[in-house]
N, C-alpha and C positions, 0 to 999 in steps of 0.2 A: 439746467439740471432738473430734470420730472419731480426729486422728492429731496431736497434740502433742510438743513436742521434750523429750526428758527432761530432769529438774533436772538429771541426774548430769552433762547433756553441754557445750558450746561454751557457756565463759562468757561468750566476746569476738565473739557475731555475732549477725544478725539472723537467724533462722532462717523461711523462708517457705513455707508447705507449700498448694499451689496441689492437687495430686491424694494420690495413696499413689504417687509416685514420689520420687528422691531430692531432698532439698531445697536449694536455693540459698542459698549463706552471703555476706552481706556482715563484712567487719569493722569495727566503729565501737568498742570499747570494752571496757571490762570487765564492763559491766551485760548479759544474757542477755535477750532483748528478744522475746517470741511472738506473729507477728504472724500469722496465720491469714486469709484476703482470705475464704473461705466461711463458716467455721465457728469462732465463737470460744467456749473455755472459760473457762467461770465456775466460782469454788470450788464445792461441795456446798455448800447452805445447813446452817451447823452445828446438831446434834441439841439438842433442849434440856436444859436444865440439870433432871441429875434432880431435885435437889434442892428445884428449883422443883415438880416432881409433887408427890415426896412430903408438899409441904407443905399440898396440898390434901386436905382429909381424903376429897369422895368421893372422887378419883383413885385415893387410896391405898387404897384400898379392895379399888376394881375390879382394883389390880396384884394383888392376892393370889387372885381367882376362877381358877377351873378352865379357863374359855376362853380369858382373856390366855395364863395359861401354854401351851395351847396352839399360840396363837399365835406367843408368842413362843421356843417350842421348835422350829418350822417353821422360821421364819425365822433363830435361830439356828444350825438347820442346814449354809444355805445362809452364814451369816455374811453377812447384807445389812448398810450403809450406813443412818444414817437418811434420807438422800435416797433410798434405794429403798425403806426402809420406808412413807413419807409416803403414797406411794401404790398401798401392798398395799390390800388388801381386808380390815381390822379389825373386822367385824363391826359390834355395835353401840357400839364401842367405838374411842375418839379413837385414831390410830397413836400420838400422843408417850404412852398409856400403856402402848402392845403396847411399845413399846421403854424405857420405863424398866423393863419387866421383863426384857427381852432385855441389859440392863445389870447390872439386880443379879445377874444369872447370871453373866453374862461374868465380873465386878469380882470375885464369891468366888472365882472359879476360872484368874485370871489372873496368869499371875509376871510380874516387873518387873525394868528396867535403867535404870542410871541413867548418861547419857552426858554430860559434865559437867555442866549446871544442869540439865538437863533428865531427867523422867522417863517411860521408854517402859516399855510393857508389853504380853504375846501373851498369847493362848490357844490350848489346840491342841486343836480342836473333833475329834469322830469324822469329818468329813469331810476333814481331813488327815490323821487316821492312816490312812484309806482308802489316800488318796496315796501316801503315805509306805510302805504296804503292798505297794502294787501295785509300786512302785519297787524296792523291795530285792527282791519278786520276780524283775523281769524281769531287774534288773540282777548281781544275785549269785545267783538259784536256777536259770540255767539257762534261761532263758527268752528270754536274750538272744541274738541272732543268733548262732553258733558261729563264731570264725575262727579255725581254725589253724596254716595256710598263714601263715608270718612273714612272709612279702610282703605277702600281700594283706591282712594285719593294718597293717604298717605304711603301705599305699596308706591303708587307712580309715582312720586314724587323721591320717595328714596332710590330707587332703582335708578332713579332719571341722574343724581346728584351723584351718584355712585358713577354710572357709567361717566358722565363729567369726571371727575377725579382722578378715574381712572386713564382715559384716552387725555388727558392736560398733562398728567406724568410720566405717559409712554414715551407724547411730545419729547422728553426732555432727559428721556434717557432711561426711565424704568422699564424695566425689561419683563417684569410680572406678566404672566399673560391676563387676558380679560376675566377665565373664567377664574383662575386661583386668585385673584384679586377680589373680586365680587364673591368668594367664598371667606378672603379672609376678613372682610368689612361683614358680611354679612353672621358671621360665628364670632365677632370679636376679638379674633384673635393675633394672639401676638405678631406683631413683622418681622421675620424672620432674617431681612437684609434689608439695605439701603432702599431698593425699588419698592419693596413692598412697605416701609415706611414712608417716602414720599406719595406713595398713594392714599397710605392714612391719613398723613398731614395735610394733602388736599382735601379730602374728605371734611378732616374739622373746621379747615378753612373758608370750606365752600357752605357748611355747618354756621358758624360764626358768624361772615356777613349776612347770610338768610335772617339771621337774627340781629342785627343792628343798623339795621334800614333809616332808622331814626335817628343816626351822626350824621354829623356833616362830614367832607371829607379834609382831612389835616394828615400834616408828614405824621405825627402821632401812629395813627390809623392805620395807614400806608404800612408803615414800620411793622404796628402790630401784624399784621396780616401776613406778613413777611416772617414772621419768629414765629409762629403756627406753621408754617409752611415746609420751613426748615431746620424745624425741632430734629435732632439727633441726625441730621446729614449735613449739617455745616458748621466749621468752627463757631464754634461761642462771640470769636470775636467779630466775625461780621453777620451773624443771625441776626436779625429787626435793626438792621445798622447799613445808612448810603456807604457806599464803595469811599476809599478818602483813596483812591488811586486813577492813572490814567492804563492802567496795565493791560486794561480788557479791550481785545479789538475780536471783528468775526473774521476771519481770511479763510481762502483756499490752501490746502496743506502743500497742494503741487504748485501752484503758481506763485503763493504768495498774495494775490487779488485782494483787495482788503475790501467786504460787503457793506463793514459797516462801524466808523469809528466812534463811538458814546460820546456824548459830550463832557469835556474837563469839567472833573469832582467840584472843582471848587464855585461848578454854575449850576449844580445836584440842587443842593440846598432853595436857591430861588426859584429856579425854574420847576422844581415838585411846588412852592407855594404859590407861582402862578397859575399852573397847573389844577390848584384844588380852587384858588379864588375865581376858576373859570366854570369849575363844576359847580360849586356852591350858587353862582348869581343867580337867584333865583324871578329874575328882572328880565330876560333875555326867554324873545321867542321861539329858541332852537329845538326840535325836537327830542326828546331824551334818548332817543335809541342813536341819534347821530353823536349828540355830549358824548353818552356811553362809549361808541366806538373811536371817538376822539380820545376819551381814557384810555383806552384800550392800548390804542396806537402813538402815544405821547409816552406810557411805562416804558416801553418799547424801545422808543427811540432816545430817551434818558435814559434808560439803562441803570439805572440807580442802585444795583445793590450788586453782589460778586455774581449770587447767582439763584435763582430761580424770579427771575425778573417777567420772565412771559406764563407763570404759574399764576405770580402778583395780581398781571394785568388781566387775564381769564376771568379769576375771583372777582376784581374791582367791575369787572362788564355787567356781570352778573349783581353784584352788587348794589350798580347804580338803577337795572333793567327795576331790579325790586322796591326801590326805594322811590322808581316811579313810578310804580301802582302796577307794574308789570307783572302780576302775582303767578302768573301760568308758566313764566320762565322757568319754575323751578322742575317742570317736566321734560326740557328740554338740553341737549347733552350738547350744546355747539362745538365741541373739543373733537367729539369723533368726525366731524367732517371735516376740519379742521384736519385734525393729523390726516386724514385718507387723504386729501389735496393742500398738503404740506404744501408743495412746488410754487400752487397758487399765492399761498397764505404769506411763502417769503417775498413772490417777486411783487406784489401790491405792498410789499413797507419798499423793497426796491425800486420801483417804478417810483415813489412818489419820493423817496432822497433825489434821484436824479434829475425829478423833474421840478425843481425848486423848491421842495418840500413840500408838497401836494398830496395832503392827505384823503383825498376825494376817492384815489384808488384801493385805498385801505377799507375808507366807510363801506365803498360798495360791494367790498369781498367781506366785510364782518355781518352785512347787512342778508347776503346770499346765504352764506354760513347757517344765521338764523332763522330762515326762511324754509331750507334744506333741512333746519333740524325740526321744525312745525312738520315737514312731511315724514319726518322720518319716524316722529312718534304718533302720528294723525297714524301711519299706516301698523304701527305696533299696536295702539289700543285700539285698534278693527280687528284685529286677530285675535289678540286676548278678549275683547269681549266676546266674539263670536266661539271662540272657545269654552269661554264663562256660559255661554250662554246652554251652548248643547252639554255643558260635563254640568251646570247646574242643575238643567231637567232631569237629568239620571240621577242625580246625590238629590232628589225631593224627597223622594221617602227615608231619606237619613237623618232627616232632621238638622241639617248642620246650617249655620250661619254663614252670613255673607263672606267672612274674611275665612272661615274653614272652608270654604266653597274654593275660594279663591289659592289657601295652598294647594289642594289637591288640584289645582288645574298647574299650578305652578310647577308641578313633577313629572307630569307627563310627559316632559321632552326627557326626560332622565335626571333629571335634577336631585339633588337630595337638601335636608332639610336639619336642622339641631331646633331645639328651645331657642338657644341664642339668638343666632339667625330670624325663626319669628318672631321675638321680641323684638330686635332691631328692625328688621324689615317694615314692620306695621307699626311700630311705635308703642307697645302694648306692655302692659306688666310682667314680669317675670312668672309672675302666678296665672295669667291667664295663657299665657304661649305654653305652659306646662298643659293645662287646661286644655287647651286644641289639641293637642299632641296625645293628650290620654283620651281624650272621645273619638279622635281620628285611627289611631290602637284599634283601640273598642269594636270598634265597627271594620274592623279590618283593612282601615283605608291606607295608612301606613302598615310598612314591616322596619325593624331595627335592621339596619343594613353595616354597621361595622360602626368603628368610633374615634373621634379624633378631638386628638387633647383633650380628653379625658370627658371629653362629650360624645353622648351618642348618638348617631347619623340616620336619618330615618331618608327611605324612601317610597315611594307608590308602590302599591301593592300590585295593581294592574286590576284590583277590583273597583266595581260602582261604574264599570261601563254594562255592555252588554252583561258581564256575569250575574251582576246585582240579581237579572229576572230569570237566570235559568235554576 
């Protein structure tokens, strides 16, 4: 299926995905129900049992020639699936033997977690340390956009958390569209339904951990993060509280297919404090963006709470990115590439239940994700600056400031603007966003354009380009 609803998300609806637009949620229960009217997904047919190869003496043969290993050193490159192996091009030779080779490679060189009964295990192939290369580059050597203008640091950085919050609770069922969402974070104001309150709740959430980078992580924590999340759209009784049920499965609504069964409540408990005593070792030379996606993809697949379990694990990625000096994450929105290639996002937790618990294909889609999302605001703040730049030289003889500079570039697409909104947007005083607001009047840069909730709306006048000098 192209675009499936993730495990992580809406334990209690029917999720219906008719185009790549937002999907319609019925509520019926607690069962997670995928009903797709086009395109429905079927598990990966699982890889075989090597042990079945090896017990065939030619097979085992042919796994030790010079050409499997080639092949299977290709392929392990790219880390295929054995559904994408089936139908590579194997020569003269079966695929289930190119991949029992691509196994015995993987299995010498793979570490292991064990998340209550269950035991998961990664590799961290040269094509993630690529990743992970290019990351630490852009992100700590300077390569990353420069901002050092305090405003217009704090503008990207809310924008950036904003759209995060937003596209993490589209994920999972709100239906708000992007821009009335980012109007009603941006004005304050009240959420008018469920969708637009799970977006505010991300928002604080995603608020909250930015700010406690200094915990370690504990079911506590978890918990908390959890009852921010799901402040007024989930009962009281399981808000910041593990599931004590086995109720929740992900199935297909037409077949029945079950994606993906949580692990019994009653291994919740140990396997979340395995879980944080793996984050916390701070002994172990693993990289933190792979730990991170390891959290990420362990929420996941514990499943731990009724529901907004893949909001949880969003937050906590972000969470851990900050806590390891990752400070630039907070410009970066991984959730909207994420939802746009939803498909991907489910069948790497799928790919890796099937294939023993292989979390390697998770790392390396959480790790794309993040990488995607570096370009995605690398190419936003080229634009915005390059617009700062020529709407700045025009507003010189305005006398205005950096961050008044920067509304008026803000409106240009059509946008409009409250006090509220600059206030929150930039982080700034109540008194000073009135402050911008009455010099930008002044000078005619704003007009009062209508008003809502009992705030007044201002938008670009369309002066301070060419008119400023005629």
């Amino acid at each position: 299926m192209r675009c499936i609803v993730d495990r992580c998300c809406i334990e209690s609806a029917v999720i219906i995905y008719l185009t790549n637009t937002l999907p319609i949620v019925y509520k019926i229960g607690r069962v997670l129900i995928i009903n797709q009217r086009l395109n429905v997904m079927h598990l990966p047919r699982n890889p075989p049992k090597i042990e079945d190869i090896l017990s065939d003496e030619g097979k085992s043969k042919d796994i030790l020639s010079e050409e499997v290993g080639e092949y299977a050193k290709r392929f392990n490159e790219r880390y295929l699936h054995w559904s994408e192996v089936r139908f590579r091009d194997t020569g003269r030779f079966d695929p289930d033997i190119v991949w029992a080779r691509m196994k015995l490679v993987r299995m010498d060189n793979s570490a292991t977690l064990t998340l209550g009964k269950t035991r998961h295990r990664y590799n961290i192939p040269d094509r993630m340390m690529r990743m992970l290369w290019e990351f630490d580059t852009r992100a700590t050597a300077g390569s990353f956009p420069d901002i050092t203008d305090p405003h217009r640091e704090t503008y990207y950085s809310v924008s950036s958390l904003m759209e995060e919050s937003i596209a993490s609770s589209q994920m999972e069922g709100a239906m708000t569209t992007t821009r009335d969402a980012k109007a009603m974070l941006r004005n304050n104001i009240r959420p008018r339904d469920r969708s637009e309150r799970m977006i505010l709740n991300n928002y604080r959430a995603m608020m909250f951990v930015k700010e406690w980078t200094d915990r370690q992580l504990t079911p506590g924590f978890i918990r908390e993060i959890h009852s921010i999340l799901t402040d007024g759209t989930l009962d009281d009784g399981y808000r910041g509280r593990f599931r004590d049920n086995d109720d929740v499965v992900v199935q297909d609504s037409l077949s029945g297919e079950v994606f993906h069964q949580p692990i019994p409540e009653e291994q919740i408990d140990p396997a979340i404090q395995e879980l944080c005593d793996f984050i916390n070792d701070g002994d172990d030379l693993l990289h933190p963006l792979i730990k991170g996606s390891i959290l990420h993809y362990a929420i996941g697949f514990i499943h731990p709470f009724e529901d907004g379990n893949g909001r949880v694990a969003r937050a906590l990625f972000y969470w851990y990115g900050w806590r390891s000096g990752y400070r630039t994450m907070e410009y970066l929105a991984m959730s909207r590439y994420i939802r746009d290639h939803k498909g991907r996002y489910e069948e790497s937790f799928v790919f890796g239940e099937t294939d023993d618990n292989d979390m390697t294909y998770f790392i390396l889609y959480n790790l794309k994700a993040l990488l995607e999302s570096v370009d995605g605001f690398g190419e936003y703040f080229e634009r915005k600056a390059t617009e700062e730049h020529m709407v700045g030289s025009e507003l010189l003889d305005y006398g205005l400031n950096d961050r008044q500079i920067g509304i008026v570039t803000g409106l240009m697409d059509g946008g409009t603007v409250t006090v509220r909104s600059i206030e929150n947007q930039y982080k700034v005083s109540l008194n000073t966003a009135r402050a911008d607001v009455r010099v930008l009047v002044e000078k005619g840069l704003l007009v009062e354009t209508g008003r809502e909730v009992n705030a007044k709306v201002y938008s670009w006048s369309g002066k301070g380009m060419s008119t400023h000098h005629e």
